[in-house]
N, C-alpha and C positions, 0 to 999 in steps of 0.2 A: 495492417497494424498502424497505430498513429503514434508519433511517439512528440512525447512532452517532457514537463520537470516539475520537481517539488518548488514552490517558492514561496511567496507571501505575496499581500494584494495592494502594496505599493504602487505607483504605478510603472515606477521603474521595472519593479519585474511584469508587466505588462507587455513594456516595449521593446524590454530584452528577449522574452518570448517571439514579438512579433519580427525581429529583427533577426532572430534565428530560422525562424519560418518554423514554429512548433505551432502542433494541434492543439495543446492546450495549457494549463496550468493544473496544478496539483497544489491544495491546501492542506497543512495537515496541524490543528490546531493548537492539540496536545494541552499545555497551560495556558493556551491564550483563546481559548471558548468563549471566553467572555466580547474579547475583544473582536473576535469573528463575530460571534451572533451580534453584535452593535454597527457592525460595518454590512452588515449582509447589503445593503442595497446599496453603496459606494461600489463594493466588488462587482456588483450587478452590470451599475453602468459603467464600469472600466474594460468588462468583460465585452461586454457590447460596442463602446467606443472601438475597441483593439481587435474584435471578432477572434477572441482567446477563448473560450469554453473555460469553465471547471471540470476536470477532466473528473477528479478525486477529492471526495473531503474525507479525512481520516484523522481518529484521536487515539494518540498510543498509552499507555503506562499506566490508567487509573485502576482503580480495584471497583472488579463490576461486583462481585461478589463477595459473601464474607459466611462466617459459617452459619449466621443465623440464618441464611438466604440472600436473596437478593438486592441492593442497596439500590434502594427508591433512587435517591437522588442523583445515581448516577443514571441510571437507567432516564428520568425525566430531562436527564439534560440531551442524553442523547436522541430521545427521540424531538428536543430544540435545534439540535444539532442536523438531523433527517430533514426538519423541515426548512432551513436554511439552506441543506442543498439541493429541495425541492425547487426553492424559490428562484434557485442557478443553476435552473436544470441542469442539477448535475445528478445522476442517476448512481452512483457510485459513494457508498459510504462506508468506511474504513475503522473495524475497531478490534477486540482482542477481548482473553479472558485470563484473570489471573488464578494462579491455583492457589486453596485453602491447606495450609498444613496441618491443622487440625484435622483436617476430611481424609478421608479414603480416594482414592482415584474417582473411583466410582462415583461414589457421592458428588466431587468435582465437577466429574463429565455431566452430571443432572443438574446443575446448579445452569451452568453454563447452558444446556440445551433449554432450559429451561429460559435463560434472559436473550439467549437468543430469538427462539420463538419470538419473541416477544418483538425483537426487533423488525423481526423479517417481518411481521402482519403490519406493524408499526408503516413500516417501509413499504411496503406492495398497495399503501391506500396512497401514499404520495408519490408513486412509480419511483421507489428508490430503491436499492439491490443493496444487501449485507454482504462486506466482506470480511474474514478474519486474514490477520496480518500473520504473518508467519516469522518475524522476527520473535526474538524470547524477553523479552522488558516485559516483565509483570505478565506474562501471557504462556498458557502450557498447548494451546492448539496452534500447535504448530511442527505437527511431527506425524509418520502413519499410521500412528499409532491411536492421537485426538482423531485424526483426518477416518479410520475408519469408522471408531465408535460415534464419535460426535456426527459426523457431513454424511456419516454413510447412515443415519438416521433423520438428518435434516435436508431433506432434497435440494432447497432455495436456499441453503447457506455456501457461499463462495470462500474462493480463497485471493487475500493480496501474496502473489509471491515475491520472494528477492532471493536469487543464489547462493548471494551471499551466508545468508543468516544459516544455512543449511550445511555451508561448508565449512565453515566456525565452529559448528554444532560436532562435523566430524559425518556427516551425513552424505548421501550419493543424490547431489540436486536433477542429475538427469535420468534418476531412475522415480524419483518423487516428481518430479515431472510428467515421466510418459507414466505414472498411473495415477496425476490427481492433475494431468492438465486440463481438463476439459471443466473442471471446475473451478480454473483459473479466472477471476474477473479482472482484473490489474495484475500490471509487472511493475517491481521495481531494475532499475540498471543502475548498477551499484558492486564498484571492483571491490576482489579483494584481495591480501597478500597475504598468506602463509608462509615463515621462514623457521625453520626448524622445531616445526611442528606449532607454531606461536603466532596469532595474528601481528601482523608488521603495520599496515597500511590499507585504508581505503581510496585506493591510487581510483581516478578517472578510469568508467568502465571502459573495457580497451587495451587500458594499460595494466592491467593486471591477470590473473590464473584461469579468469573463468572462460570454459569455450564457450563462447556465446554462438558460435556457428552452430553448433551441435544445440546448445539450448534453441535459437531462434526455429531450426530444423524443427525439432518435434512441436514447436508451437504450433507452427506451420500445418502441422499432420494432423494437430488435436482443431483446426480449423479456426485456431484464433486469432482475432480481428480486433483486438482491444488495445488500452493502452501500452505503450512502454515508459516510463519514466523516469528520467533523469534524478539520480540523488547524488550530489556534491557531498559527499560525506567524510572528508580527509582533514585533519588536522593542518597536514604538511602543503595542500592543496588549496590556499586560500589566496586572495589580491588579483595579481595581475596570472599567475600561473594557474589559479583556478579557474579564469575565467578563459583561459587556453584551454585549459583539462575540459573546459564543457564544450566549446566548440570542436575538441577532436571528437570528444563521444561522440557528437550530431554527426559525426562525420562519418565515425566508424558504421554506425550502425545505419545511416545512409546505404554506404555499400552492402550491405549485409541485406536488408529490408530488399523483400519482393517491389518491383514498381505496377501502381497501381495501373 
């Protein structure tokens, strides 16, 4: 496994990466597409200068879908998106699907296999791999419930996971693990804190509820060899203490990680 972090293509987060001794960076663009796709080739040579990869590019929250079908526009950005991280060999692209209240489940689940499709052939001509995010912002595949109907009909569609979002949910993330890890393309590492029954905190992963022994364990079994990534995601966890909270992760999960 190689493990990295979410950041931006500053160059600071560059040197902070190389300074850590991580495999890679993780882009996740979200509202700032624009500003990605206009930088592709600064990230390029920064990535190269620094010998940082793009490990991940991934865009969360928009509405790929709507009841008349599928929205052009989102769909053509994404695959601008695909080939931007063709162009940083980065093989890893990261998106999600939102559900129609108007629709039926059903009808959902086809809207979605259907812009998916689209993505995965999109992707497989510029050697890039689709993954669905399994957080819930704007997005219903994310449970095994999507995961059987949707993945268990689209062979080449992956999954990004994070424990997190699963244990929020109220969900068993190590039993959604040993039966959809192998379809795992990306991890996120990303704490979380439950206190009387109510999310508290996204403390530095390490520092908070989830076993990661036991999660890293059956990754281990499902044979994966892919990223893990760091996401700084705490309110409470920012400045000088955040920047503590991500050197212990590296740390924790140092120990924890098989040596190569």
């Amino acid at each position: 496994m190689k493990l990295g972090r979410i950041a931006w293509f500053e160059e600071k987060d560059f040197q902070s990466a190389k300074e850590r001794g991580m495999a890679f960076i993780e882009l996740d663009v979200n509202d700032r597409a624009q500003e990605f796709l206009d930088n592709v080739e600064v990230i390029r040579g920064r990535s190269l200068e620094y010998q940082i990869p793009i490990g991940a590019v991934g865009r969360w929250g928009s509405d790929r879908i709507c009841k008349d079908g599928i929205r052009k526009e989102e769909l053509e950005l994404e695959y601008k998106l695909i080939d931007a991280a063709a162009q940083l060999e980065c093989g890893v692209y990261i998106t999600g699907c939102n559900q129609v209240e108007e629709l039926s489940y059903y009808e959902n689940c086809g809207l979605a296999i259907a812009y998916f499709e689209k993505l995965i052939a999109y992707g497989a001509e510029k050697g890039v791999k689709i993954a669905v995010y399994n957080c819930r912002w704007n997005n219903f595949v994310c449970d095994p419930m999507a995961y059987t109907v949707i993945m268990g009909y689209l062979k080449d569609l992956y999954i990004k996971y994070d424990p997190s979002h699963c244990i929020y949910a109220g969900g068993d993330y190590l039993q959604e693990t040993r039966d959809w890890g192998d379809r795992f393309l990306h991890v996120h590492l990303k704490g979380s804190l439950v206190i009387g029954g109510e999310r508290y905190d996204d403390p530095p992963a390490g520092l908070d509820q989830t076993n990661w022994g036991a999660f890293l364990a059956i990754l281990y079994a499902k044979g994966y060899d892919k990223g893990l990534s760091i996401e700084p995601h705490s309110a409470n966890w920012r400045g000088e203490l955040g920047e503590k909270g991500i050197d212990f992760t590296v740390q924790y999960f140092r120990n924890l990680m098989l040596k190569d």
